[in-house]
C-alpha positions in Angstrom: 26.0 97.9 15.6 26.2 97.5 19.2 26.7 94.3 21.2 23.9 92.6 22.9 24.1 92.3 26.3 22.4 90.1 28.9 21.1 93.1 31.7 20.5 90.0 34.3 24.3 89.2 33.4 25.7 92.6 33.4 23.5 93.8 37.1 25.2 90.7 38.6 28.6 91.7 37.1 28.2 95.5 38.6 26.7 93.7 41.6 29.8 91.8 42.4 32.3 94.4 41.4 30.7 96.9 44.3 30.6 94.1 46.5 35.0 93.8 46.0 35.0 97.3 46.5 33.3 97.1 49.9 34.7 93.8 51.0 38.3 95.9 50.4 37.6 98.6 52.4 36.2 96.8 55.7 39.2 94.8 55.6 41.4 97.7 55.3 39.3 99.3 58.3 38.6 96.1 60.4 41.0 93.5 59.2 43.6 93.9 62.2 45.2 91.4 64.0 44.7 91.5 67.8 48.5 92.5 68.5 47.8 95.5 65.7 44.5 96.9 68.4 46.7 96.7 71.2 49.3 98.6 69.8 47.3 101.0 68.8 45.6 101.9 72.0 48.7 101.6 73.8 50.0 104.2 71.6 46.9 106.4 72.0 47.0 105.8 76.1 50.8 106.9 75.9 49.7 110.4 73.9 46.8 111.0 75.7 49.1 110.8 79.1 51.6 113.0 77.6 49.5 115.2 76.2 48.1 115.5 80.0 51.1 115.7 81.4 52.1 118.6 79.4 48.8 121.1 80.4 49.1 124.0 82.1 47.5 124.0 85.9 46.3 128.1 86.9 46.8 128.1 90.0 44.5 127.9 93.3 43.3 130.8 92.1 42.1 130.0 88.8 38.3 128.7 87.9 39.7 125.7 86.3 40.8 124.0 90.0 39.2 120.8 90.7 39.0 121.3 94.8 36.2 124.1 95.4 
């Protein structure tokens, strides 16, 4: 035979386990230190400038100009 299980017992269990699982991930996704965000927006800033820095321009002739 089977073993007899409390559900109130077991829900509670399953409850708490998904609740870990949950509580992991937001501190994987939120759970850096201030030093850690600036870093990472610095490095972002410093792509997104090279990245800029590194497009092509066409020209006074091209539609893409920003003076009309």
């Amino acid at each position: 035979m089977s073993d007899v299980i409390n559900l109130r017992r077991e829900r509670k269990r399953r409850k708490g386990v998904e609740d870990a699982k949950v509580a992991d991930a937001n501190r994987r996704l939120y759970g850096r230190t201030k030093r850690q965000k600036l870093t990472e927006n610095m490095e972002k800033q410093r792509l997104k400038s090279l990245l800029d820095g590194r497009k092509l321009s066409s020209g006074p002739s091209g539609s893409d100009s920003e003076n009309p």
